[in-house]
PDBQT receptor file of N, H, CA, C and O in Angstrom, charges set to zero:
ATOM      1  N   UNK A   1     102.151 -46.244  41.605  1.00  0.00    +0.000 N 
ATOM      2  CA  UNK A   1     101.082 -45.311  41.863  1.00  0.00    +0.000 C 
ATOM      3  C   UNK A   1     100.304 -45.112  40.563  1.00  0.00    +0.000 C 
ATOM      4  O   UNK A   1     100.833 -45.098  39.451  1.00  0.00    +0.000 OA
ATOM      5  N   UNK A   2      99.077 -44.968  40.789  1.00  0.00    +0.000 N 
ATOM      6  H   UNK A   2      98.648 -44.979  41.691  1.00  0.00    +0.000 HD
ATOM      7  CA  UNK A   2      98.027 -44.424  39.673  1.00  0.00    +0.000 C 
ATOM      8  C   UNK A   2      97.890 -43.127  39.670  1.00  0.00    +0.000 C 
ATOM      9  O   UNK A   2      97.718 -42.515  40.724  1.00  0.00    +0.000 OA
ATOM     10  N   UNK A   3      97.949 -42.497  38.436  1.00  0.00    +0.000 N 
ATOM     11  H   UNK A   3      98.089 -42.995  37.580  1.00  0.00    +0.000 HD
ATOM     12  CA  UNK A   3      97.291 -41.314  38.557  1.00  0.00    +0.000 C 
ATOM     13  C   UNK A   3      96.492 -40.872  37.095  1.00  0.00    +0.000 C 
ATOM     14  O   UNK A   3      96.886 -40.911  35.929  1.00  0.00    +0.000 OA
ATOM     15  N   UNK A   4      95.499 -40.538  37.555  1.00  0.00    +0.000 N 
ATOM     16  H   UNK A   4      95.179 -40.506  38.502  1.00  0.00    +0.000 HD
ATOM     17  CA  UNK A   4      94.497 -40.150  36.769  1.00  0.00    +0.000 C 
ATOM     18  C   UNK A   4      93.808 -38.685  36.692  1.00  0.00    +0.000 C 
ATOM     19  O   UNK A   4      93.309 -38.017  37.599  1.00  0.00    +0.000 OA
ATOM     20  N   UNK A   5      93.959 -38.379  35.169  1.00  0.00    +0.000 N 
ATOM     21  H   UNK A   5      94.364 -38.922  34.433  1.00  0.00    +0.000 HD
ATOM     22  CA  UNK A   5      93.611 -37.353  34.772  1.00  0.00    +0.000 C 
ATOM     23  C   UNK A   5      91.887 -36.689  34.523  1.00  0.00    +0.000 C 
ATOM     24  O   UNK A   5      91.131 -37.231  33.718  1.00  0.00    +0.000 OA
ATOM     25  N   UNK A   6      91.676 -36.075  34.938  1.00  0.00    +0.000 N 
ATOM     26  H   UNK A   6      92.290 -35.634  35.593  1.00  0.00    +0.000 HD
ATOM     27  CA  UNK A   6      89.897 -35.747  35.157  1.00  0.00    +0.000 C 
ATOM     28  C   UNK A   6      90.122 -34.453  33.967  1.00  0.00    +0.000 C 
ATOM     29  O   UNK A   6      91.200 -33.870  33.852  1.00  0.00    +0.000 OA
ATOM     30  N   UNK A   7      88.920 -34.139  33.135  1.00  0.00    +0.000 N 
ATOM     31  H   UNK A   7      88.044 -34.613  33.228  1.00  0.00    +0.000 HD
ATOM     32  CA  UNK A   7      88.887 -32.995  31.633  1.00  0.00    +0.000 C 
ATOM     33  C   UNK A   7      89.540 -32.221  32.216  1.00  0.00    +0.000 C 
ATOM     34  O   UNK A   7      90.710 -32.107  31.848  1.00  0.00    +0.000 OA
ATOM     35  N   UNK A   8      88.962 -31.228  33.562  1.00  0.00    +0.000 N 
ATOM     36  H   UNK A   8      88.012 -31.321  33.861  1.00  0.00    +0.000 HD
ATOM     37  CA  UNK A   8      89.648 -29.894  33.547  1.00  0.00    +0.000 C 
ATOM     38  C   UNK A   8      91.299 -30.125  33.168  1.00  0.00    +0.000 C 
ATOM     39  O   UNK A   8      91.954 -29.406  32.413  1.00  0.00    +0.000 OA
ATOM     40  N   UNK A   9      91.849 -31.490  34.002  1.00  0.00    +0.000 N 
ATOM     41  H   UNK A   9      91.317 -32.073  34.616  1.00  0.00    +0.000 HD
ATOM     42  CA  UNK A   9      93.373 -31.657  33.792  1.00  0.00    +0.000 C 
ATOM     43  C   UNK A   9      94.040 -31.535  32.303  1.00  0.00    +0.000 C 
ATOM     44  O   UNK A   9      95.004 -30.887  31.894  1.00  0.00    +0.000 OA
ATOM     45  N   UNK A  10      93.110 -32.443  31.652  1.00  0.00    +0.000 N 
ATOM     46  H   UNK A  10      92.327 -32.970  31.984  1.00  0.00    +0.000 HD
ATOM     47  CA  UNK A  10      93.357 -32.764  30.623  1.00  0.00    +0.000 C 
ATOM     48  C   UNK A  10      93.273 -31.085  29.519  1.00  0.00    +0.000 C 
ATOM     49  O   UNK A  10      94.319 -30.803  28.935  1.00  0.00    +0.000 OA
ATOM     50  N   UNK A  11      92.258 -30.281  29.356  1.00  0.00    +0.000 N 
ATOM     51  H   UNK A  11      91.408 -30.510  29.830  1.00  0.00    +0.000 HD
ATOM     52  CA  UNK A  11      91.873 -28.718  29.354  1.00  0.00    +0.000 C 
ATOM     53  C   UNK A  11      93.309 -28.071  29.332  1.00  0.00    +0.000 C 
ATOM     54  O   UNK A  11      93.902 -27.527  28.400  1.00  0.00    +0.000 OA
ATOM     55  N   UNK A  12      93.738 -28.319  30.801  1.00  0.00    +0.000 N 
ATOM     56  H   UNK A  12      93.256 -28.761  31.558  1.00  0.00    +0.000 HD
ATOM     57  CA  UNK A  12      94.606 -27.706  31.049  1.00  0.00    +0.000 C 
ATOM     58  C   UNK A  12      95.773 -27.366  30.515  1.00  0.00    +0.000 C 
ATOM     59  O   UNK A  12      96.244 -26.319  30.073  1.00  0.00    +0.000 OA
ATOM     60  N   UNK A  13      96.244 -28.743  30.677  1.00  0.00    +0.000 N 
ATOM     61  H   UNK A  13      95.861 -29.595  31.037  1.00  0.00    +0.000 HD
ATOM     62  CA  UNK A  13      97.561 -29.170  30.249  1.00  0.00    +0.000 C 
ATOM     63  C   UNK A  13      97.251 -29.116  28.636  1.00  0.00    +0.000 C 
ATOM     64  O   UNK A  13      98.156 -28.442  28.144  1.00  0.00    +0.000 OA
ATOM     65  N   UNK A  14      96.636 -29.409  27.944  1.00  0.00    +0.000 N 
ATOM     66  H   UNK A  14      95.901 -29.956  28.344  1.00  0.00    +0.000 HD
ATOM     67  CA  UNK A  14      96.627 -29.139  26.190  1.00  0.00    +0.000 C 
ATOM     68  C   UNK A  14      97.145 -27.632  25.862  1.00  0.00    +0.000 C 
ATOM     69  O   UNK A  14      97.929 -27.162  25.038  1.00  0.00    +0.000 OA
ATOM     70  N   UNK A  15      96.193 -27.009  27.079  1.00  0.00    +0.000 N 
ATOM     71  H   UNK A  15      95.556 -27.392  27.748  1.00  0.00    +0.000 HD
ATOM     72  CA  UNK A  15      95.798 -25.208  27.104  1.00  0.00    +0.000 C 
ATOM     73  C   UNK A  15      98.183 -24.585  27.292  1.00  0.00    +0.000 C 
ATOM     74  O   UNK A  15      98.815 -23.672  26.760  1.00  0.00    +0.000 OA
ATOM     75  N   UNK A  16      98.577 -25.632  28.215  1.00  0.00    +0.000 N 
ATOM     76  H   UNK A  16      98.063 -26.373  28.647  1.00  0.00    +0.000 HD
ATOM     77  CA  UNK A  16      99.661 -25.242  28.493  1.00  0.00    +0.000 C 
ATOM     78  C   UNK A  16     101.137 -25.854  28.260  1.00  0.00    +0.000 C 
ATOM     79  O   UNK A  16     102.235 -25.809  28.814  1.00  0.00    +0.000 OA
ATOM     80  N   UNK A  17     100.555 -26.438  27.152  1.00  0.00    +0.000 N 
ATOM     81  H   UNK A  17      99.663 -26.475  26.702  1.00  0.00    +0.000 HD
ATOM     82  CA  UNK A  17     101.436 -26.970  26.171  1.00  0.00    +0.000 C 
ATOM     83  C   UNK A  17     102.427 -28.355  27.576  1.00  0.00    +0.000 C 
ATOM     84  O   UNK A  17     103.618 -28.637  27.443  1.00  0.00    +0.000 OA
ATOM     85  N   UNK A  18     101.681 -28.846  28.541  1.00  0.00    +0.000 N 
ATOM     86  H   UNK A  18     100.713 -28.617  28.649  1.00  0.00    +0.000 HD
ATOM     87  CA  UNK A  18     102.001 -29.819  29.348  1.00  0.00    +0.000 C 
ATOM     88  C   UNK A  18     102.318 -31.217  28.599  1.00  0.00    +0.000 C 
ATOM     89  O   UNK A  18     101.793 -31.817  27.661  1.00  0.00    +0.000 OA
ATOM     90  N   UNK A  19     103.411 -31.456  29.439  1.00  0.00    +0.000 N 
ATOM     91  H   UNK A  19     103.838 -30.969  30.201  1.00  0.00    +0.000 HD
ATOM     92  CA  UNK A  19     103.175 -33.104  28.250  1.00  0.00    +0.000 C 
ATOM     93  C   UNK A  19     102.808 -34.009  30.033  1.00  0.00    +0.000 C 
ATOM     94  O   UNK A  19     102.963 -33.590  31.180  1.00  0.00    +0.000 OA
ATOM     95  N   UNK A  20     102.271 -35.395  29.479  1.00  0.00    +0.000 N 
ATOM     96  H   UNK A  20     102.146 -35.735  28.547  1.00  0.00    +0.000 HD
ATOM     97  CA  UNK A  20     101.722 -36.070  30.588  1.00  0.00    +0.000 C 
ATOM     98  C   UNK A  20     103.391 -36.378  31.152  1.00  0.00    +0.000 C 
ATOM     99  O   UNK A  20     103.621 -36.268  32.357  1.00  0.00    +0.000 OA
ATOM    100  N   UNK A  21     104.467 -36.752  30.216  1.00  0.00    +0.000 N 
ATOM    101  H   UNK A  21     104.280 -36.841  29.238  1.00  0.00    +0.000 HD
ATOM    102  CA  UNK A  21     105.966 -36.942  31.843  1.00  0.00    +0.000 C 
ATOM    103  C   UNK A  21     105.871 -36.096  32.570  1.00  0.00    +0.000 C 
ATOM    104  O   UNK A  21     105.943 -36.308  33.781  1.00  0.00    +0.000 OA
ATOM    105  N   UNK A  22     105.625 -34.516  31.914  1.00  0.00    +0.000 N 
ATOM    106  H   UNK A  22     105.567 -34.343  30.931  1.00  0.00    +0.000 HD
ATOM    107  CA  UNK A  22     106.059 -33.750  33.002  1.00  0.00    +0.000 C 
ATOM    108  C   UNK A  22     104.840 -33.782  34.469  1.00  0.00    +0.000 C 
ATOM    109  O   UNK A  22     105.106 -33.818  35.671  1.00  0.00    +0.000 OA
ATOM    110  N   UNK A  23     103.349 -33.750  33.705  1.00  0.00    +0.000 N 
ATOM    111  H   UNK A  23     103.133 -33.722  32.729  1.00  0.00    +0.000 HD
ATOM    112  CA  UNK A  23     102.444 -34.601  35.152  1.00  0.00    +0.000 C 
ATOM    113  C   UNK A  23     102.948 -35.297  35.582  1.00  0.00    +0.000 C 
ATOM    114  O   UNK A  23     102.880 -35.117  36.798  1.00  0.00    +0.000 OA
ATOM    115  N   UNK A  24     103.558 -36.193  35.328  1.00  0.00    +0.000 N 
ATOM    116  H   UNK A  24     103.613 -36.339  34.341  1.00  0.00    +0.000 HD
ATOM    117  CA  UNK A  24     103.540 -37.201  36.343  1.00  0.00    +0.000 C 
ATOM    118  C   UNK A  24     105.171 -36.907  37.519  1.00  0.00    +0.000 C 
ATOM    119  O   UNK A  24     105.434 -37.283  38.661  1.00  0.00    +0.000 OA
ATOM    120  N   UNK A  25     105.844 -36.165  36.609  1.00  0.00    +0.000 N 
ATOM    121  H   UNK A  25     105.630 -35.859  35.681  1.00  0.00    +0.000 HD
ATOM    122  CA  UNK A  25     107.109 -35.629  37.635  1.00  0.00    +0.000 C 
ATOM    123  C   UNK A  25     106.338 -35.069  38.453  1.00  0.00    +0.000 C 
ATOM    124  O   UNK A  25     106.359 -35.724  39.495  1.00  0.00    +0.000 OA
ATOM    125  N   UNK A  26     105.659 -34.191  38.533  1.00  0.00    +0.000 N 
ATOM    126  H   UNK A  26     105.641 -33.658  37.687  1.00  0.00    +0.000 HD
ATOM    127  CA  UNK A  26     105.112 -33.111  39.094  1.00  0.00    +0.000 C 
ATOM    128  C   UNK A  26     104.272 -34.094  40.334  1.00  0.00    +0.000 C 
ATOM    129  O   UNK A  26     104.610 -33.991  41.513  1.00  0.00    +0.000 OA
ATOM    130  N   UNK A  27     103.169 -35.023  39.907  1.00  0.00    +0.000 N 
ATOM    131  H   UNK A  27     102.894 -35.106  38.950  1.00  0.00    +0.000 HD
ATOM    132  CA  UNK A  27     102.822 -35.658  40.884  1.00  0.00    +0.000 C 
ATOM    133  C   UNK A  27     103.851 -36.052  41.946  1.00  0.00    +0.000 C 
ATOM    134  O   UNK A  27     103.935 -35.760  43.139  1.00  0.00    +0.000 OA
ATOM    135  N   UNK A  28     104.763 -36.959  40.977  1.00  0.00    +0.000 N 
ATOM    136  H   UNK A  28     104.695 -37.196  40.008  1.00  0.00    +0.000 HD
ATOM    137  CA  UNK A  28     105.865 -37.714  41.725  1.00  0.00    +0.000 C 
ATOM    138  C   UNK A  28     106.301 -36.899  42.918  1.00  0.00    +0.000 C 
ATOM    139  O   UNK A  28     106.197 -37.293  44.079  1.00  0.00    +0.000 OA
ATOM    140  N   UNK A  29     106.890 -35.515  42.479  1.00  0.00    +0.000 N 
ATOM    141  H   UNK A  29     106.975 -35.195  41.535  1.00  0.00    +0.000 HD
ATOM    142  CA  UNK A  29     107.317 -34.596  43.367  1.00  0.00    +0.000 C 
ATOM    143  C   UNK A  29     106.532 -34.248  44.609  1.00  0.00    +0.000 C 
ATOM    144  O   UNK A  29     106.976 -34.405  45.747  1.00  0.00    +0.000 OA
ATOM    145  N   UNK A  30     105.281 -33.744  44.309  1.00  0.00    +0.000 N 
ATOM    146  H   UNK A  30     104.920 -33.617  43.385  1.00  0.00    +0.000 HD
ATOM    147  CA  UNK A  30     104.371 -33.919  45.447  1.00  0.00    +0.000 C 
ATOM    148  C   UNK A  30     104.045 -34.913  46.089  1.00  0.00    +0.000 C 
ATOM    149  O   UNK A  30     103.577 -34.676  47.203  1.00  0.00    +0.000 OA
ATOM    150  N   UNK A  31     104.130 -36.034  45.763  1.00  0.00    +0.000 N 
ATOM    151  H   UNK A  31     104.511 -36.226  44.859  1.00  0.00    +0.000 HD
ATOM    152  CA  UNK A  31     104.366 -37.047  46.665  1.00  0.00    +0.000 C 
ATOM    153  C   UNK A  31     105.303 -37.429  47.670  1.00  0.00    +0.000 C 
ATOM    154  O   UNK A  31     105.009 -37.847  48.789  1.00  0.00    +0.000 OA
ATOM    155  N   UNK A  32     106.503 -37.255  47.186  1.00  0.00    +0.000 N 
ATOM    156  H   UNK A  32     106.743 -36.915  46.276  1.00  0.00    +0.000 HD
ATOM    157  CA  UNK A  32     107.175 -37.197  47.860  1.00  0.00    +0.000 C 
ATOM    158  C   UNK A  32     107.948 -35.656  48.765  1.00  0.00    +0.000 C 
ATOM    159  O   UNK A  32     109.110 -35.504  49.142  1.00  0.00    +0.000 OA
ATOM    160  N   UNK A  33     107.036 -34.934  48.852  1.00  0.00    +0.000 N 
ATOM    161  H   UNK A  33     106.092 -35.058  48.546  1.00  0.00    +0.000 HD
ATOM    162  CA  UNK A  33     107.165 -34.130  49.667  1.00  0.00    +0.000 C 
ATOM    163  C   UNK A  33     107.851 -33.107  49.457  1.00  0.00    +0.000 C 
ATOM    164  O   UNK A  33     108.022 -32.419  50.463  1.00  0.00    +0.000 OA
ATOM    165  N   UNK A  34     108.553 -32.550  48.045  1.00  0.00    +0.000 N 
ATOM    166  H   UNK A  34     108.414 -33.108  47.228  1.00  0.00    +0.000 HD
ATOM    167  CA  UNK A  34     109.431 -31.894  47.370  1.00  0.00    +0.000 C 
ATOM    168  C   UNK A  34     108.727 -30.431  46.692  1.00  0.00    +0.000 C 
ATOM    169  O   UNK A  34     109.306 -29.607  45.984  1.00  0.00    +0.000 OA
ATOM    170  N   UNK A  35     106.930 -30.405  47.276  1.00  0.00    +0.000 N 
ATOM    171  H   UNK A  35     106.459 -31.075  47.851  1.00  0.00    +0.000 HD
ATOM    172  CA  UNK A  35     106.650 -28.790  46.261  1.00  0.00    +0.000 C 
ATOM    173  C   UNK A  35     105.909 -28.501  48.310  1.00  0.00    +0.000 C 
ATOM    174  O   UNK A  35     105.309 -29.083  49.214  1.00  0.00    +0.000 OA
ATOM    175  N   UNK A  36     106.778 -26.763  47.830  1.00  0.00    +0.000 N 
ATOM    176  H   UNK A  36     107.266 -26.290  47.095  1.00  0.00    +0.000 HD
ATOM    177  CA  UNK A  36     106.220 -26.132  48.886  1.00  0.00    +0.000 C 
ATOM    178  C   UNK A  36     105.461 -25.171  48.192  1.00  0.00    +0.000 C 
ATOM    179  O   UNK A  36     105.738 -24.562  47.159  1.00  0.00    +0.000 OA
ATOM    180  N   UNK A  37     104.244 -25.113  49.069  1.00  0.00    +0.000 N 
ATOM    181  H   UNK A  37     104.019 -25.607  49.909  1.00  0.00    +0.000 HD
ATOM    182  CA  UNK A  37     102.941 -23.822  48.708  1.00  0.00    +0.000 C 
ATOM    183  C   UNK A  37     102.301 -23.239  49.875  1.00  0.00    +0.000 C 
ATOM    184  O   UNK A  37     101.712 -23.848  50.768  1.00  0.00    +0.000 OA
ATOM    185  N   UNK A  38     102.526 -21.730  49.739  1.00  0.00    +0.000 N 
ATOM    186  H   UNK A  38     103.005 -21.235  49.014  1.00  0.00    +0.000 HD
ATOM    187  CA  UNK A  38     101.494 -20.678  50.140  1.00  0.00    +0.000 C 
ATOM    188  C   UNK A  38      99.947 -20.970  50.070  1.00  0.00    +0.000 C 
ATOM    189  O   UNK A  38      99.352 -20.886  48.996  1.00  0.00    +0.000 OA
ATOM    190  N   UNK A  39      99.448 -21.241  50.986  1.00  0.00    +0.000 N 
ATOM    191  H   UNK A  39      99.931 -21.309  51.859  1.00  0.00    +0.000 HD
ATOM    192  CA  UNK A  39      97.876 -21.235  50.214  1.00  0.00    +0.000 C 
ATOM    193  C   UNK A  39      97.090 -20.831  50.639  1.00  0.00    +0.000 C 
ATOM    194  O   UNK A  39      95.949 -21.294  50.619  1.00  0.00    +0.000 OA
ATOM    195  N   UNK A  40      97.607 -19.413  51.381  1.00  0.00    +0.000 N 
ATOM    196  H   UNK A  40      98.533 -19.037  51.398  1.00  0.00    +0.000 HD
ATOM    197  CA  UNK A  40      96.921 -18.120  51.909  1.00  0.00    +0.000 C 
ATOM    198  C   UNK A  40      96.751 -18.285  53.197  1.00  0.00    +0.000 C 
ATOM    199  O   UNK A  40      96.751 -17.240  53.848  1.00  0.00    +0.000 OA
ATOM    200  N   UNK A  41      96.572 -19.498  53.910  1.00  0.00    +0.000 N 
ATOM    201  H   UNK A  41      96.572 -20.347  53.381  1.00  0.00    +0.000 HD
ATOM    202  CA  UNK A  41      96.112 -19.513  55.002  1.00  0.00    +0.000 C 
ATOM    203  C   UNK A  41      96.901 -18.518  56.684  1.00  0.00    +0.000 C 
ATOM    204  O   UNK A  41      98.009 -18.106  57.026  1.00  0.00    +0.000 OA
ATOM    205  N   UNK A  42      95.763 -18.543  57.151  1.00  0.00    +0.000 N 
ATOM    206  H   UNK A  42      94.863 -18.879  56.873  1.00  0.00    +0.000 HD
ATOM    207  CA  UNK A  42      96.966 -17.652  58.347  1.00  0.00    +0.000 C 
ATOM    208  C   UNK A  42      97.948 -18.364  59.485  1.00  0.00    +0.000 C 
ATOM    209  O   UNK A  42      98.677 -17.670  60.193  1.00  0.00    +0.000 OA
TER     210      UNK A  42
């Protein structure tokens, strides 16, 4: 898989002391179906 980082990402993650492994766990995880989210809807 590719994944690519756009400024705000990049912003971000500097802003939150992110390192790019842990992006890409994080993608990984959402990919495979492992992050659950609220996202207000009813």
């Amino acid at each position: 898989m590719r994944i690519f980082k756009n400024q705000w990402i990049v912003k971000f993650a500097k802003k939150h002391k992110i390192s790019d492994s842990e992006l890409i766990e994080a993608v990984e995880r959402a990919d495979n179906g492992l992050i659950d989210a609220d996202l207000g809807g009813a």
